[in-house]
MMTF fields as JSON, N, C-alpha, C and O atoms, coordinates in Angstrom:
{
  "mmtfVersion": "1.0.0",
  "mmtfProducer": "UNKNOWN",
  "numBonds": 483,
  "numAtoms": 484,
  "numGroups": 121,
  "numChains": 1,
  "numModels": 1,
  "chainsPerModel": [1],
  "groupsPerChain": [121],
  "chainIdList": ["A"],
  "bondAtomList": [4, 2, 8, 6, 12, 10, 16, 14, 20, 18, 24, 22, 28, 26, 32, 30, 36, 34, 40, 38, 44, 42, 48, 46, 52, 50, 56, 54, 60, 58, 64, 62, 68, 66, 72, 70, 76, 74, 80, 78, 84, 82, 88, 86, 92, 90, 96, 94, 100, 98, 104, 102, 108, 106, 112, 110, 116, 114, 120, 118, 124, 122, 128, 126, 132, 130, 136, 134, 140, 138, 144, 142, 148, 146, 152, 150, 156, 154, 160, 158, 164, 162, 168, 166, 172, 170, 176, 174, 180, 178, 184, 182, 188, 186, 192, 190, 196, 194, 200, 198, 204, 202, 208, 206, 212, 210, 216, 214, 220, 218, 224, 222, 228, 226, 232, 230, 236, 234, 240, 238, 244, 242, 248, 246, 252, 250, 256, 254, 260, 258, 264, 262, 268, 266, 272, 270, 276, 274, 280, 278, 284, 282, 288, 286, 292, 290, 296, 294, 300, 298, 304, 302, 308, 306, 312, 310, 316, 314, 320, 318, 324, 322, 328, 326, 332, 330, 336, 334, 340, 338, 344, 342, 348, 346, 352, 350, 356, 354, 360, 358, 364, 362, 368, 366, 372, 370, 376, 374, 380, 378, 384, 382, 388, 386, 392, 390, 396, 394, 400, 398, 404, 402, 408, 406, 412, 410, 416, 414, 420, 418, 424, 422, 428, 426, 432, 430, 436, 434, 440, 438, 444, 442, 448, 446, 452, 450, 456, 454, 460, 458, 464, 462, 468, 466, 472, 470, 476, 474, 480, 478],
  "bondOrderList": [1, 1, 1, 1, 1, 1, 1, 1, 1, 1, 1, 1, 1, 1, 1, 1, 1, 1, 1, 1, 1, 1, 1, 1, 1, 1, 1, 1, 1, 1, 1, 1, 1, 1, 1, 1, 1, 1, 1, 1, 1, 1, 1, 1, 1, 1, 1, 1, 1, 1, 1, 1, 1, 1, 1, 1, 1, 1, 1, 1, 1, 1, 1, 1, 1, 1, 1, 1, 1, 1, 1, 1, 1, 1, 1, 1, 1, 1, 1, 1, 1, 1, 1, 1, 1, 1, 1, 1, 1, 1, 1, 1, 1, 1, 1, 1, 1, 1, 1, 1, 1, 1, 1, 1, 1, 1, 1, 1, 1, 1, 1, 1, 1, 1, 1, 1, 1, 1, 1, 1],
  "groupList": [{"groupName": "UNK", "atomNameList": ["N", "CA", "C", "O"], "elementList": ["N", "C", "C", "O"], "formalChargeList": [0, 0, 0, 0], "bondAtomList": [1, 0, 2, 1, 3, 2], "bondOrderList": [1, 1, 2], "singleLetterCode": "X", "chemCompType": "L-PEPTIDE LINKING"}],
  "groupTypeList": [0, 0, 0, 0, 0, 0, 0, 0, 0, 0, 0, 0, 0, 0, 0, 0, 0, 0, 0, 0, 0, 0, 0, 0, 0, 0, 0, 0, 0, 0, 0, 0, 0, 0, 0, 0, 0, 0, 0, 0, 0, 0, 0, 0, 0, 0, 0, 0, 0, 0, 0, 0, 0, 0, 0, 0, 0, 0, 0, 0, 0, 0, 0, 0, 0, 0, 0, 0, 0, 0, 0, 0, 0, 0, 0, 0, 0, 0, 0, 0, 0, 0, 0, 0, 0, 0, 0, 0, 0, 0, 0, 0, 0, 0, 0, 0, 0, 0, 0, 0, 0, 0, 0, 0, 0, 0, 0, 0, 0, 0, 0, 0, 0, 0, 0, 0, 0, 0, 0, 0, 0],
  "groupIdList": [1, 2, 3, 4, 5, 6, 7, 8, 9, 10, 11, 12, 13, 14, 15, 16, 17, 18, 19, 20, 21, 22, 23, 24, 25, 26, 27, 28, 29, 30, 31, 32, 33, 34, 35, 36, 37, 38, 39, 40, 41, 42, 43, 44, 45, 46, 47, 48, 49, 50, 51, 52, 53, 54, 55, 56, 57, 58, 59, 60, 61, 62, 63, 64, 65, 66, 67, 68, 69, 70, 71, 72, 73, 74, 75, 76, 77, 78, 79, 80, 81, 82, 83, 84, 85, 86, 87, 88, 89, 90, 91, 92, 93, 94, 95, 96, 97, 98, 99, 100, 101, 102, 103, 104, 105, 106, 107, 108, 109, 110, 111, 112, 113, 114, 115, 116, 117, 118, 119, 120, 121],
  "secStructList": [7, 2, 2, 2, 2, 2, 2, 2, 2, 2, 2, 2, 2, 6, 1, 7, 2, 2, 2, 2, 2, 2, 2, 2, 2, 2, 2, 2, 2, 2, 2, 2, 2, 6, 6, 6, 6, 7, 7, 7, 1, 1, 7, 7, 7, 1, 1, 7, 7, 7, 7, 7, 1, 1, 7, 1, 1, 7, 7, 7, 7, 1, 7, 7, 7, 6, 6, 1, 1, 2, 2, 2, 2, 2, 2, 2, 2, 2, 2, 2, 2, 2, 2, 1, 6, 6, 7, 7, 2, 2, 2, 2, 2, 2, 2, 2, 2, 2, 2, 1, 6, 6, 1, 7, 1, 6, 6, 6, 1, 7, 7, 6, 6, 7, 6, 6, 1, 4, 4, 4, 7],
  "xCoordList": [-26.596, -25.205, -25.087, -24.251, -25.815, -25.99, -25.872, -24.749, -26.696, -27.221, -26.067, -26.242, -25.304, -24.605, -23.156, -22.572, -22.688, -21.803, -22.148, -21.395, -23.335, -24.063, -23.674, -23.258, -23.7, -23.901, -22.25, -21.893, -21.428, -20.541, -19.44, -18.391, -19.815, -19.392, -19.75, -19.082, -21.207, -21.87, -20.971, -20.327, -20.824, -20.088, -18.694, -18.267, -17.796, -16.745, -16.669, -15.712, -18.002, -18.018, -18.544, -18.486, -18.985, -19.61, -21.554, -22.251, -21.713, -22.738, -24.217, -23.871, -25.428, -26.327, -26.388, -26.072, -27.008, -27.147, -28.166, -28.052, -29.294, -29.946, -29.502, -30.052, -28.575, -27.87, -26.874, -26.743, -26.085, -25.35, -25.726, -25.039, -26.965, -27.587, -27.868, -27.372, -28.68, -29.381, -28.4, -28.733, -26.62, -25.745, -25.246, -24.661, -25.536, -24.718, -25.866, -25.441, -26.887, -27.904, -27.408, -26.971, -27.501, -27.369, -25.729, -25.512, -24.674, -23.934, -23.759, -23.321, -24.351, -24.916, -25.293, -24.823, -26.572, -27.324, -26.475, -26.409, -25.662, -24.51, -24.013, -24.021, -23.442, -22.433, -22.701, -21.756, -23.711, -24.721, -24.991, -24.814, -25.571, -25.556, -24.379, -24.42, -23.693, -22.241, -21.45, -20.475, -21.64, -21.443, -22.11, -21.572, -23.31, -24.351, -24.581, -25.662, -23.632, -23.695, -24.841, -25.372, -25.792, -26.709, -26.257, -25.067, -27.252, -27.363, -27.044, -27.71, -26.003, -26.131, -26.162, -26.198, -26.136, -26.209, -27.116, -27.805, -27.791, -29.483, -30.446, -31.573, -29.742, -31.052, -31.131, -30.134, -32.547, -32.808, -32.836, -33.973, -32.375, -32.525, -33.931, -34.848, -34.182, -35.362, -35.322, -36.364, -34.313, -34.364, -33.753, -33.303, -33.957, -33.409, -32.627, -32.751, -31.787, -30.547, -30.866, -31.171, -30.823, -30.88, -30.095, -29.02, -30.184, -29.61, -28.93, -29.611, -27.913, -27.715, -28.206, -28.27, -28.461, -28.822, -27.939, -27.568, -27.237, -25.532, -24.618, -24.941, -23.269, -22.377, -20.658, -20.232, -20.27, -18.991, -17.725, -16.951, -17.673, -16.963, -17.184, -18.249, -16.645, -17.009, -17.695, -17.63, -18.425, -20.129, -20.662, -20.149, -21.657, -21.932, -23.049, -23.601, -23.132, -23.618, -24.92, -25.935, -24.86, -25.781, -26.837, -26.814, -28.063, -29.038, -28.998, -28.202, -29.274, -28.493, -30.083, -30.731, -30.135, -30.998, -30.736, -30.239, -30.979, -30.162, -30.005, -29.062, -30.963, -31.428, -30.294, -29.903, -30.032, -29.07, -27.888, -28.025, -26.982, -25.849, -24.361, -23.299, -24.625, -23.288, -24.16, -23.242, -24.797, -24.821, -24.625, -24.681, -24.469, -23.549, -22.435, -21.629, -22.026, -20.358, -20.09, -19.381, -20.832, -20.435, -19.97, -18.86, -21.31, -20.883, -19.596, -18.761, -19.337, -17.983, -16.96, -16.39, -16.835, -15.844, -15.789, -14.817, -17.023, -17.022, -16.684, -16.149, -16.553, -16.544, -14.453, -13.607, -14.044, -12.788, -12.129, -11.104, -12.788, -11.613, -11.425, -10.471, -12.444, -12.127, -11.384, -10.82, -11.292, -10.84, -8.978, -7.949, -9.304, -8.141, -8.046, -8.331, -7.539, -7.401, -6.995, -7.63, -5.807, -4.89, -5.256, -4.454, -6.647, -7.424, -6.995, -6.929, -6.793, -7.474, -8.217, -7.885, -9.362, -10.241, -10.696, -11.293, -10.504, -10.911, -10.426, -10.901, -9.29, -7.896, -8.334, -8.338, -8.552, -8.764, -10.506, -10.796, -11.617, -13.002, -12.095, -11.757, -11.414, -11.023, -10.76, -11.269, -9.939, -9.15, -10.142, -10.083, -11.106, -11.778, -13.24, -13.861, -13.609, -14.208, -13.544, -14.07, -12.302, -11.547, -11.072, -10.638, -11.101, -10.58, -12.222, -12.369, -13.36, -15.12, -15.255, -15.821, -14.915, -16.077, -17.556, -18.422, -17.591, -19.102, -20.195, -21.389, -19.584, -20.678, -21.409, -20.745, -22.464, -23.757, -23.04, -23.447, -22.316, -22.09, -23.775, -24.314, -24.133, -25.65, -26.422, -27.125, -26.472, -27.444, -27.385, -28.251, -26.093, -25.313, -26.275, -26.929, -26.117, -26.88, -25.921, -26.34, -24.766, -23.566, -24.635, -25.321, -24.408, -24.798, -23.871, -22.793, -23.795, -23.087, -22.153, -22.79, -20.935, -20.196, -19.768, -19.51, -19.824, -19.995, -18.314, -17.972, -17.584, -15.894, -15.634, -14.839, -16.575, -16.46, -16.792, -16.611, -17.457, -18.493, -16.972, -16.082, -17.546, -16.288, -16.028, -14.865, -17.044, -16.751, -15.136, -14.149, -15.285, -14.455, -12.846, -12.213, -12.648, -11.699, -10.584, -9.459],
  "yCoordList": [-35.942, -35.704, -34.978, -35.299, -34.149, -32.879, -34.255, -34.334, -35.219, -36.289, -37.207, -37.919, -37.307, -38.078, -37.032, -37.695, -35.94, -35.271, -35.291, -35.62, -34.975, -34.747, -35.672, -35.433, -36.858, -38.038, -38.523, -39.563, -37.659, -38.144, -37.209, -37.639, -36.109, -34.903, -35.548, -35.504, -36.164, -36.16, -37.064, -36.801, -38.342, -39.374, -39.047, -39.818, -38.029, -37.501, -37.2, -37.291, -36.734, -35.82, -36.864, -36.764, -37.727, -38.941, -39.058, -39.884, -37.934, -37.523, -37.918, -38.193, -37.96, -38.336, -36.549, -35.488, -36.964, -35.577, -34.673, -33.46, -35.559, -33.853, -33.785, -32.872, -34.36, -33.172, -32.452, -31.526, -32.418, -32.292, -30.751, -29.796, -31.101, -29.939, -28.686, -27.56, -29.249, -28.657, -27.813, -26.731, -28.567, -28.172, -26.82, -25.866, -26.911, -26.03, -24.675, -23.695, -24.834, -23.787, -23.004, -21.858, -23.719, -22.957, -22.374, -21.269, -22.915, -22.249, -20.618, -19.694, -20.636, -19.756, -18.796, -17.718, -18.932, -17.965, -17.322, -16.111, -18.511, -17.766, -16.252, -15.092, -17.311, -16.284, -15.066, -14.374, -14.777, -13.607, -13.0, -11.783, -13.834, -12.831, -12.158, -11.063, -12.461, -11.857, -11.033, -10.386, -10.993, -10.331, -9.296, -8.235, -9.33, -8.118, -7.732, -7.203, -7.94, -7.347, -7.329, -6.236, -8.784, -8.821, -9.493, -9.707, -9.765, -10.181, -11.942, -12.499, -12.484, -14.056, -14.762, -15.983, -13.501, -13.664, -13.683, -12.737, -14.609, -14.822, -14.752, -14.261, -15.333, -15.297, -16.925, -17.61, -17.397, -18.537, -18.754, -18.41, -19.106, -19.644, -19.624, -20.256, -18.969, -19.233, -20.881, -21.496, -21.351, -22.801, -23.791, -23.437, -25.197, -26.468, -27.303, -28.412, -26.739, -27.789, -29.355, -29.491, -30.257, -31.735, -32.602, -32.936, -32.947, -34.04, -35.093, -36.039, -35.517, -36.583, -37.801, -37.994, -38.412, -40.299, -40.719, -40.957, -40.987, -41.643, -40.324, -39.302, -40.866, -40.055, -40.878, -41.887, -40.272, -41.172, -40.676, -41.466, -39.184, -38.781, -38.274, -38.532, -37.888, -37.274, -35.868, -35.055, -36.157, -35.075, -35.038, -35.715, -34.211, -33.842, -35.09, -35.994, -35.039, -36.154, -35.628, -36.323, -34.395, -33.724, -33.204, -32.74, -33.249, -32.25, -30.8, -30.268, -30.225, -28.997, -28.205, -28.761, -27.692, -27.041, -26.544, -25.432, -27.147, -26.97, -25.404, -24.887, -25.022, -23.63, -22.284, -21.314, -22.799, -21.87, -21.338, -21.397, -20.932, -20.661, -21.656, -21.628, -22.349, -23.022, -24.644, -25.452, -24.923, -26.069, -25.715, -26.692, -24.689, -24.337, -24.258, -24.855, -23.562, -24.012, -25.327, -25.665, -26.031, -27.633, -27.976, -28.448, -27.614, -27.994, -27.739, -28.627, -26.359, -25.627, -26.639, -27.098, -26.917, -27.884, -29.557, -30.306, -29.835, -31.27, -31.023, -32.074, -30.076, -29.993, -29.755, -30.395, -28.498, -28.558, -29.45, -29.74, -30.234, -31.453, -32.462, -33.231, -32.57, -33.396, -33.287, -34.2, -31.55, -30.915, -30.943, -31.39, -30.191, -29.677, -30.227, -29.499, -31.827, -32.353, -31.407, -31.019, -31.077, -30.528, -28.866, -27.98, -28.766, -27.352, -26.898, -27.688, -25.791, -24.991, -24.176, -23.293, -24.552, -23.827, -23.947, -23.032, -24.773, -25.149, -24.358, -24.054, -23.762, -23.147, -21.094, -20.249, -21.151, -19.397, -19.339, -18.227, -20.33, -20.109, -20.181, -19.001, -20.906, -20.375, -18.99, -18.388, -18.551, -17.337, -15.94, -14.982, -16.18, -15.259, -15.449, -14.397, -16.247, -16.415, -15.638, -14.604, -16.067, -15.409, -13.913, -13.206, -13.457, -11.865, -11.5, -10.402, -12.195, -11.588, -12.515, -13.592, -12.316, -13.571, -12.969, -13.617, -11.513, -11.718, -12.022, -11.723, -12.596, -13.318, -14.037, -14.185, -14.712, -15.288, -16.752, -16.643, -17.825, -18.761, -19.405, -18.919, -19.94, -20.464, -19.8, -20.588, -18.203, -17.635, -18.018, -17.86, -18.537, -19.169, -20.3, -20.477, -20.869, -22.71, -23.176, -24.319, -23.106, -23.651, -24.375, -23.753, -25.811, -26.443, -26.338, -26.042, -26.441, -26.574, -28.407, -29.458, -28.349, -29.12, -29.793, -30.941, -28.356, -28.527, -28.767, -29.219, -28.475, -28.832, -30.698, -31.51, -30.675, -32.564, -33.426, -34.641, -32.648, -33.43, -34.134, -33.624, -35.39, -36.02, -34.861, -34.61, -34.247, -33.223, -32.268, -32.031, -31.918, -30.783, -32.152, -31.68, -32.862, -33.105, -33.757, -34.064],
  "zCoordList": [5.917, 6.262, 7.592, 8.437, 7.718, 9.096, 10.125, 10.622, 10.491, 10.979, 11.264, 12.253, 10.838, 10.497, 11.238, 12.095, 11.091, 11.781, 12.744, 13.661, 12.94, 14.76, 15.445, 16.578, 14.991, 15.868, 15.947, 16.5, 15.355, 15.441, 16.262, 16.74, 16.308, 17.244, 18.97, 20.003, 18.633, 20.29, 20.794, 21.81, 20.064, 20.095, 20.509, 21.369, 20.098, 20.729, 21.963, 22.732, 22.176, 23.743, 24.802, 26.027, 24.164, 24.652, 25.214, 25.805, 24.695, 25.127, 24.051, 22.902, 24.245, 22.959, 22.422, 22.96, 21.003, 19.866, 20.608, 20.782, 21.058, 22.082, 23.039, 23.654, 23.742, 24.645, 24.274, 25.075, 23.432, 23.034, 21.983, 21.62, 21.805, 20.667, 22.267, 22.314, 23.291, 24.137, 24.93, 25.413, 25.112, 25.695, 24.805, 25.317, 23.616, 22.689, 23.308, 23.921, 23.083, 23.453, 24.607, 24.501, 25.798, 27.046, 26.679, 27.178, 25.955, 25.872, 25.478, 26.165, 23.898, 23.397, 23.816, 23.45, 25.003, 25.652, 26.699, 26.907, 27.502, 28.157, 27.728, 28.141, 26.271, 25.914, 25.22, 24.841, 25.04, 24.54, 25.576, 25.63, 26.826, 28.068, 28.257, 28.818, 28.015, 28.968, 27.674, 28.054, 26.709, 25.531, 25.578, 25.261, 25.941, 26.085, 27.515, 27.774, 28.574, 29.979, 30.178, 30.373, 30.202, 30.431, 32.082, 32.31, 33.086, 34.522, 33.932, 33.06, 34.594, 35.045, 36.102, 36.258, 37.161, 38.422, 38.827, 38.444, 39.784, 40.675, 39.196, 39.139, 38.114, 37.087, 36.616, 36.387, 36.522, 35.756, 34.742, 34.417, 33.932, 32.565, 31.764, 32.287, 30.564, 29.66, 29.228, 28.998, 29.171, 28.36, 29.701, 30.791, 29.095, 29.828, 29.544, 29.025, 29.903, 28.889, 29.389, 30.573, 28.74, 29.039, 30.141, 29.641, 31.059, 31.664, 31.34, 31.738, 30.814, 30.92, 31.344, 32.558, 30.798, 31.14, 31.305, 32.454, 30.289, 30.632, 30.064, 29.459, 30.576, 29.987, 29.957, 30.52, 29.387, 29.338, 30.343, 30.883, 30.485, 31.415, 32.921, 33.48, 33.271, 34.936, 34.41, 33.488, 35.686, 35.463, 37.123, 38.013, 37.281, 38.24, 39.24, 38.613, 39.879, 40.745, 41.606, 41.625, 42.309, 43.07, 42.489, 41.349, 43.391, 42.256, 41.791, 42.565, 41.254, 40.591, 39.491, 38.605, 39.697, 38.823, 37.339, 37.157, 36.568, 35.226, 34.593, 33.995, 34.871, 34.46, 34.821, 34.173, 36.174, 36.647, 35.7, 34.478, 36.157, 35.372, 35.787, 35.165, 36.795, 37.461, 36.415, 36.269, 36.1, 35.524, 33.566, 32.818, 33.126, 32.36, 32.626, 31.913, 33.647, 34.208, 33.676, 32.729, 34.512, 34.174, 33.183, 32.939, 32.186, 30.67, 30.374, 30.209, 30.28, 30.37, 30.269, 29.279, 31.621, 31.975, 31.645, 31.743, 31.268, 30.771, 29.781, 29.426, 28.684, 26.781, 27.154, 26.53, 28.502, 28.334, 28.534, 27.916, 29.754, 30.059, 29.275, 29.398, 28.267, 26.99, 26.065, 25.461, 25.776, 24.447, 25.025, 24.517, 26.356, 27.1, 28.669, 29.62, 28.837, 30.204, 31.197, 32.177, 30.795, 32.03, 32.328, 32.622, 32.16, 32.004, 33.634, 34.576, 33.68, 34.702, 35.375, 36.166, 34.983, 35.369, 36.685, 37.252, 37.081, 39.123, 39.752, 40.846, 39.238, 39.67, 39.85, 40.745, 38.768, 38.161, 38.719, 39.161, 38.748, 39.541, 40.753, 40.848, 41.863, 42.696, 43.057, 44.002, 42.237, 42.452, 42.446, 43.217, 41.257, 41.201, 42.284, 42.433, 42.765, 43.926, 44.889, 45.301, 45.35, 46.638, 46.177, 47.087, 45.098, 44.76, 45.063, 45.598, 44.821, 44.764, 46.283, 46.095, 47.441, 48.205, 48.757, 49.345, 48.389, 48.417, 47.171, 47.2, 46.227, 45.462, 46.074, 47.1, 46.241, 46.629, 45.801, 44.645, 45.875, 45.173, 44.731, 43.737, 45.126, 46.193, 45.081, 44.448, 44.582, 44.034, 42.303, 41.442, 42.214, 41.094, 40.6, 39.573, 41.558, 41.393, 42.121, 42.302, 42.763, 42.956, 44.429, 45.241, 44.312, 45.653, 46.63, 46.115, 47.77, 48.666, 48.7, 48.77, 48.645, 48.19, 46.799, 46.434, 46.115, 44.749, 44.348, 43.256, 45.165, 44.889, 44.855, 44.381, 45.488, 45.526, 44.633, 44.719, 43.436, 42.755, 41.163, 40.481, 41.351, 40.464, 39.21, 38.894, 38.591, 37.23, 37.901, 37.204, 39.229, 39.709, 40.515, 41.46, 40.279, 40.681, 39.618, 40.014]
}
């Protein structure tokens, strides 16, 4: 039965069950970091969240280091714009970029022309 929900959750998101399992992880760890004011800044990831092979929605295009913390962003935003289209989150990472602009974007994972990438438009 577990098997059988899985595949039918991933199937929502459009995504296969191990990424979908692998995506839940890096979420997790996120959110434990930042629950526990642990560093997510200039830090790599213990785990690898999965790549996509295919996917059904808009996703990132550039190479990107998964490990980072901006390719959890991603996730972020691929699970909202499904759940919640008319999200704004492009909007409020703006804002709080320009209230912080000396964050290190770059130290993030954030590639350079990462506003372009079909996930962000």
């Amino acid at each position: 039965k577990a098997d059988k929900i899985r595949k039918r959750i991933s199937h929502y998101f459009g995504l296969q069950p191990i990424v979908l399992e692998s995506w839940i992880t890096s979420l997790t760890l996120l959110r434990n970091a930042c629950c526990h004011h642990s560093r997510v800044w200039n830090k790599v990831s213990s785990i690898m969240p999965v790549t996509p092979r295919r996917i059904a929605h808009s996703w990132i295009t550039m190479p990107t280091n998964p490990q980072r913390v901006y390719f959890t962003i991603c996730i972020i935003k691929y699970f909202l714009d499904i759940i919640s289209p008319n999200n704004d989150m492009l909007d409020k990472m703006n804002r709080l970029f320009a209230t912080f602009p000396e964050v290190d974007k770059a130290a993030l994972g954030f590639p350079s022309g990462w506003e372009n990438e079909p996930l962000w438009q």
